[in-house]
C-alpha positions in Angstrom: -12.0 3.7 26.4 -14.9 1.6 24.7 -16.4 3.2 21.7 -19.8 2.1 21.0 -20.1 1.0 17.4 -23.5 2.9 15.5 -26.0 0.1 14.6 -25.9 -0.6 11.2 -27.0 -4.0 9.1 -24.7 -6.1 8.2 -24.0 -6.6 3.9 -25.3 -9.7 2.8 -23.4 -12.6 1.9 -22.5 -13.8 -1.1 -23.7 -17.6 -1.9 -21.4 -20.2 -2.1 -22.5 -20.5 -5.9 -22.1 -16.6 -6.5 -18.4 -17.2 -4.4 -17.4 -20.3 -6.8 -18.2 -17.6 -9.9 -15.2 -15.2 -8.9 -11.3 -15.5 -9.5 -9.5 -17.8 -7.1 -7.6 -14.8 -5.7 -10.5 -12.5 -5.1 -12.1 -15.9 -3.6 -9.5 -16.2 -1.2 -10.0 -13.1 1.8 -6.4 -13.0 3.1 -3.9 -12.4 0.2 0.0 -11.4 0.7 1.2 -8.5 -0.7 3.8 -6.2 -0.1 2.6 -4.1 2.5 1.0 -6.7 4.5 -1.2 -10.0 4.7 -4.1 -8.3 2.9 -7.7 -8.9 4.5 -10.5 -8.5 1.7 -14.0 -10.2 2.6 -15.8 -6.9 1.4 -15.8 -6.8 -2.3 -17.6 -4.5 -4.7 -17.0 -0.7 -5.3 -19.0 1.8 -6.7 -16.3 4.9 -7.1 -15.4 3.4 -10.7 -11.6 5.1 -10.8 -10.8 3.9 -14.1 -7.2 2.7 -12.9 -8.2 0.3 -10.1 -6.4 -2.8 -9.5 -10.2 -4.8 -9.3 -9.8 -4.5 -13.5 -7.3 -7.0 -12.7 -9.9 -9.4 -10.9 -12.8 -9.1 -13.4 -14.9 -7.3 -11.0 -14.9 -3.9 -11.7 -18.6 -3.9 -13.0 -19.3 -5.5 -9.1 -20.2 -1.8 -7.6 -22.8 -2.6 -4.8 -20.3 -3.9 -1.9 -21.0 -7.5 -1.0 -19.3 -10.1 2.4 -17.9 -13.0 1.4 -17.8 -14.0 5.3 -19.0 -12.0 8.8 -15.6 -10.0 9.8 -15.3 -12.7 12.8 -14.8 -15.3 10.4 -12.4 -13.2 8.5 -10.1 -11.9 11.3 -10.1 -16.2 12.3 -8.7 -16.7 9.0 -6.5 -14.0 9.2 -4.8 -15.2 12.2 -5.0 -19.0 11.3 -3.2 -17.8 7.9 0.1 -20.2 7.8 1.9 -16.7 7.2 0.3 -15.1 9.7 2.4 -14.2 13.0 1.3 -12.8 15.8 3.0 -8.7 16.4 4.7 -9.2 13.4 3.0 -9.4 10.1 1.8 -6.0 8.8 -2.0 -6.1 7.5 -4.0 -4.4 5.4 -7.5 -4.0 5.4 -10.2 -3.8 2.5 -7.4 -2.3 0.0 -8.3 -4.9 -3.2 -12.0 -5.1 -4.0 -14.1 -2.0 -2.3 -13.2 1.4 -0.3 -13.1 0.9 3.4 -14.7 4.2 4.3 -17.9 4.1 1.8 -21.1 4.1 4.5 -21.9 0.9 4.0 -18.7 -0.6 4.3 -17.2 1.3 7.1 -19.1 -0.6 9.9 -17.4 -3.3 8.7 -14.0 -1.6 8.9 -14.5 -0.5 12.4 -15.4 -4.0 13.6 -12.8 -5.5 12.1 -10.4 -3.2 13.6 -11.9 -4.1 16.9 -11.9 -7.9 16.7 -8.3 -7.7 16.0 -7.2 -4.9 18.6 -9.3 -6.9 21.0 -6.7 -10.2 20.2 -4.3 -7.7 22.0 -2.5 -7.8 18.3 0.5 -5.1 17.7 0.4 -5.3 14.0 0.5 -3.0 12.2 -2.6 -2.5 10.3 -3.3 -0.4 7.6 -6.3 1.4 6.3 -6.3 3.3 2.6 -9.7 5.3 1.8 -10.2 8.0 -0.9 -13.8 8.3 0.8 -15.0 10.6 3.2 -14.0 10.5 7.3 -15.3 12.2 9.7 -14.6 13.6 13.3 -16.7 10.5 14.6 -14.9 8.2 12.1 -12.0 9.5 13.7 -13.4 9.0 18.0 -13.6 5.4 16.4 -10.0 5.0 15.1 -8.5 6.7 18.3 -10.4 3.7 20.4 -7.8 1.2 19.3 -4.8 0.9 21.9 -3.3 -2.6 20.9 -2.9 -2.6 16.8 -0.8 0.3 15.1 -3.3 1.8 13.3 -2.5 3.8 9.9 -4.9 5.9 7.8 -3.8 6.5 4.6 -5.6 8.4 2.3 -5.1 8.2 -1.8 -5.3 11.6 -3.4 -4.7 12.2 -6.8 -5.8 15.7 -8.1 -6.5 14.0 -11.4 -9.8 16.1 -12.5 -11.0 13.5 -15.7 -14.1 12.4 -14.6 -13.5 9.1 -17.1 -10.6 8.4 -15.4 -11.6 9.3 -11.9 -15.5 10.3 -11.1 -14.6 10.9 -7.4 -14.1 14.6 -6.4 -10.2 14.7 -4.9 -11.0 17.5 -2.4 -13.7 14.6 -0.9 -10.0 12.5 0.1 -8.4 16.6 1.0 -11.0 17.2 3.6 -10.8 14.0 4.7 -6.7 13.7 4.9 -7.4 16.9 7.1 -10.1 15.5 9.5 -7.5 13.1 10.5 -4.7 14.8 10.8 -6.7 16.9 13.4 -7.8 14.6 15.2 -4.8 12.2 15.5 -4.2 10.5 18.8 -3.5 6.9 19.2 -3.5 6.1 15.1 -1.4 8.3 12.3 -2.5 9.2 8.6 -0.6 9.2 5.6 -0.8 11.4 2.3 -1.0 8.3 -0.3 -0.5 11.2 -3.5 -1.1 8.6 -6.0 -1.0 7.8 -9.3 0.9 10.5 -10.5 0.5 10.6 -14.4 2.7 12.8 -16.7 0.2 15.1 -18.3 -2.8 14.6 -16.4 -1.9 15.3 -12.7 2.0 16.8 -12.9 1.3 20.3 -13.4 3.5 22.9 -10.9 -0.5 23.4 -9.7 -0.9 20.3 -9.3 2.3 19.3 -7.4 2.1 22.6 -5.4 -1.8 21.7 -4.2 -0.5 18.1 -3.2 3.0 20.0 -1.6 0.3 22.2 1.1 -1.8 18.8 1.8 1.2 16.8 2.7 1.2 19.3 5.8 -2.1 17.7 7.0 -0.5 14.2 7.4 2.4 12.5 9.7 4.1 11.6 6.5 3.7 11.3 2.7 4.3 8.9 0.0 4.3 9.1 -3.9 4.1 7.1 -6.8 3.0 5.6 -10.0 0.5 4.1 -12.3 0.0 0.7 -12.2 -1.0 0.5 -16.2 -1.7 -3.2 -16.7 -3.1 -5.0 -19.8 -6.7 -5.2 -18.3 -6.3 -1.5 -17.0 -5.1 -0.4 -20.5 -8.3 -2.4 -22.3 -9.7 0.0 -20.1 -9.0 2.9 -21.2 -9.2 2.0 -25.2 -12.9 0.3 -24.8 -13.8 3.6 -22.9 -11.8 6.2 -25.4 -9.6 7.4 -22.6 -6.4 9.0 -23.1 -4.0 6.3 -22.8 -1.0 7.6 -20.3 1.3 5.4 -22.0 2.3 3.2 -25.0 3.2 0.4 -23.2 1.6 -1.6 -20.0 4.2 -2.7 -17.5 4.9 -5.0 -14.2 5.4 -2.7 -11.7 4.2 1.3 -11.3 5.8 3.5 -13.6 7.3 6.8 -12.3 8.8 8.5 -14.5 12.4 9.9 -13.8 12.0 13.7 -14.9 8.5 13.6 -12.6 10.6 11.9 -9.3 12.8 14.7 -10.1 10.4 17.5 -10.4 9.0 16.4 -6.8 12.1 16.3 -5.2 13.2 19.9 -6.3 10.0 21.1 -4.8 9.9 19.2 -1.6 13.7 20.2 -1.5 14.8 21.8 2.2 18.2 23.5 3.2 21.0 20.7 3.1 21.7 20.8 6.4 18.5 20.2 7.8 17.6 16.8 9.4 15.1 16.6 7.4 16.4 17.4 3.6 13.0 16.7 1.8 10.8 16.5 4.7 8.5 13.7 5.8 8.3 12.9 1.9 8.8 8.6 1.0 8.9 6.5 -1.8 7.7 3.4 -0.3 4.8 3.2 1.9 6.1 1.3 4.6 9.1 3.5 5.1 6.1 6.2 5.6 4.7 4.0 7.8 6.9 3.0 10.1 8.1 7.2 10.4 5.1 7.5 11.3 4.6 5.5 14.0 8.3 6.0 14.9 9.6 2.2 13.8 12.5 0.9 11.2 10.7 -0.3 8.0 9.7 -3.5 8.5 10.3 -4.4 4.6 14.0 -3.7 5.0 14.3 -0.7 2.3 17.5 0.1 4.1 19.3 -2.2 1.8 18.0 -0.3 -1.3 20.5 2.9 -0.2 19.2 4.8 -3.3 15.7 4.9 -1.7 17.0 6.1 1.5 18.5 9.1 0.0 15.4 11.6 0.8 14.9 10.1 4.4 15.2 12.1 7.6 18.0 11.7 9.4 16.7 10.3 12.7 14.7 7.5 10.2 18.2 6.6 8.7 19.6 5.5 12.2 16.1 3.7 13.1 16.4 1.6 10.1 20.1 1.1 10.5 20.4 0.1 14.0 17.2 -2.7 13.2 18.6 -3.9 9.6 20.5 -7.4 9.8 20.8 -10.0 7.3 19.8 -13.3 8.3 22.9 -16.0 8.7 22.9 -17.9 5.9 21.8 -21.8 6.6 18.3 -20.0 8.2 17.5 -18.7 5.2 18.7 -21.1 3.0 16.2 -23.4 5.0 13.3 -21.3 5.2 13.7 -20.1 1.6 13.8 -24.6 0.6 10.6 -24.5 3.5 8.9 -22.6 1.2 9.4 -24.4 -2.0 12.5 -22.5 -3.4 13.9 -24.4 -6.3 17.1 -22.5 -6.9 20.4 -21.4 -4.6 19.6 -18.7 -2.0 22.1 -15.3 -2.2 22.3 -13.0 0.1 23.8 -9.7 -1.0 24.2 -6.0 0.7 21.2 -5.2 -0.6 18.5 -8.5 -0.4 18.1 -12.0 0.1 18.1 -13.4 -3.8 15.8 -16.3 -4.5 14.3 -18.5 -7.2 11.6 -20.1 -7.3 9.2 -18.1 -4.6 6.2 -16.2 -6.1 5.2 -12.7 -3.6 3.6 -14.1 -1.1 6.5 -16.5 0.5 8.8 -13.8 -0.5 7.0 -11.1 1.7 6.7 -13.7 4.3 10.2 -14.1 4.3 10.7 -9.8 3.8 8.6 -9.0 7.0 10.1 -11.8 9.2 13.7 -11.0 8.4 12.8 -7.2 8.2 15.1 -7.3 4.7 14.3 -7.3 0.8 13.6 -10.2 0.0 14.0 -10.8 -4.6 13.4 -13.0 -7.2 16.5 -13.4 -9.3 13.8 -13.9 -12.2 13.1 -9.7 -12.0 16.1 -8.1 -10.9 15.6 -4.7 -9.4 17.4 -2.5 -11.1 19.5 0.9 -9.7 17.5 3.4 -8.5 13.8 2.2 -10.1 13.8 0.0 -7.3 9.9 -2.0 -7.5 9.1 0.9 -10.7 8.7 0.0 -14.4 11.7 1.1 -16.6 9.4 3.2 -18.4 10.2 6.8 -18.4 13.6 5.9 -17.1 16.9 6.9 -18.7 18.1 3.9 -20.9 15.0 2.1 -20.3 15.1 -1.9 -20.6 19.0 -1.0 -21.0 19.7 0.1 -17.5 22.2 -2.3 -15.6 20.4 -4.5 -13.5 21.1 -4.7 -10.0 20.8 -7.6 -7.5 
């Protein structure tokens, strides 16, 4: 079935002048990043959560949503992207610089969706909105039939207004409205960031425990509390969640712990902590009933709140790579050091993200840089709040 799009005007474009004026990597519309090739030609946002990544691009003050291209020009570079492959690469959809479900935005969305479901793509393609979705919204998303569409929705429960203006029960209602009217795509509860002393409460995690119930999976996680994030905060006398900024999200150990007693089912059942996930694509891929396609199966330690029937998906599909292929792929892409490959990932030097999650999603297994080890069980998190801290024995 054909779903007629509503008329609606296009945003204008930004000139080439206004264009040249903006970071290189908010320039550039298709970015790697861990989740997928990441497709961003709609920039601007005016929800002002004051923990947003676009602190990190020097556009946060940008709040009326501008194109950089019309979406057929983005969906061509997209699919001309040299990391680009066809069924393959998971993608991600206006998740850097706006929110894909504000009004004026969401006509772009839904034909952007379209151009690449009418390519006959099987990607999966993901969609994260803290915005408002309706039962129409939803007709629209159920149109698809080629691309494996995922709605995830990021709920917080954080109720400082300086830290996050938008109402949470805005992304509730919505995380409900499309659970209820799931057919063809799925939708995820993205509870995130989860900040000791501002959104940990037993309320708190009990409210975000009855909304996972409304979605085909969940995932939780951290802060990302940069240096430009934590400026933030101190130029606009918020309460500063930590004392230090970090690499990666910080989840604390005692709060991991916390939700997992909570979520916690009988033993014996096949699915110990329910639906519940560390790592969005692992939520993802349960979702849509796949193996993760970034190869978290070598990570055990994440696997051990998994259902069952996931375990053996991810199993029966996880394979390292022989050896000379990725030793020459790895040198393809400009490695400058000796390739390992361990029991748990493919060990490299030399590759920044975006050749490493090429080489992640084609191989379907972690793919590291010996340069930031990953270290036993904070797997991709910030040693803050973790037991030993900078101490902890790294792990390949």
């Amino acid at each position: 079935m054909t779903v007629q799009l509503p008329p609606r005007r296009a945003l204008p474009l930004l000139t080439a002048q206004q264009i040249a004026a903006l970071k290189p990597k908010l320039a550039d519309v298709v970015e790697y990043r861990k989740s997928g090739l990441s497709l961003n030609h709609v920039i601007g946002c005016p929800l002002e959560c004051g923990y947003c990544i676009r602190h990190l691009y020097s556009n946060f003050d940008m709040k009326v949503p501008r194109a950089l291209m019309s979406d057929a020009d983005a969906v061509k570079a997209l699919m001309g992207h040299r990391y680009f492959r066809p069924d393959v690469t998971p993608i991600q959809l206006f998740n850097k610089a706006t929110d894909p479900m504000l009004p004026v935005v969401k006509q772009h969305t839904f034909n952007t969706l379209r151009l690449l479901d009418e390519e006959g793509l099987t990607n999966h393609v993901l969609v994260i909105t803290r915005w408002r979705v309706d039962p129409e919204d939803c007709v629209i998303f159920n149109s698809f039939k080629n691309i494996k569409l995922t709605v995830l929705v990021t709920y917080s429960g954080i109720a400082h207004t300086g830290i996050e203006p938008v109402d949470s029960n805005i992304a509730a209602t919505s995380l409900k409205t499309l659970y209820a009217h799931a057919e063809s795509y799925r939708t995820i509860f993205y509870w995130r960031p989860i900040v000791p002393g501002l959104n940990d409460t037993d309320a708190h995690l009990a409210t975000a425990k009855a909304l996972s119930e409304h979605a085909h999976a969940s995932v939780f996680t951290g802060l990302f509390f940069r240096d430009e994030i934590a400026a933030y905060y101190e130029e606009n006398e918020l309460p500063s969640p930590y004392e230090d900024t970090a690499r990666r999200k910080i989840m604390p150990e005692q709060t991991e712990s916390r939700i997992l007693a909570l979520f916690r089912r009988p033993a014996d059942s096949e699915e110990p902590w329910g639906p519940l996930f560390r790592k969005t694509s692992c939520a993802v891929a349960y979702a849509h009933g796949l193996a993760d396609y970034n190869g978290h199966f070598g990570i055990r330690e994440l696997c051990d709140i998994c259902p069952k029937r996931q375990l053996g998906l991810c199993a029966a599909a996880w394979n390292a790579p022989a050896q000379p292929d990725a030793d020459r792929l790895a040198a393809e892409l400009g490695a400058t050091g000796p390739v390992e490959i361990t029991e748990r990932a493919i060990i490299t030097e030399g590759l920044d993200e975006q050749p490493r999650y090429y080489m992640q999603h084609g191989y379907g297994f972690q793919v590291h840089d010996r340069a930031h080890p990953h270290r036993e069980r904070r797997h991709g998190r910030a040693e803050i709040g973790w037991h030993g801290g900078e101490q902890g024995a790294p792990t390949p």
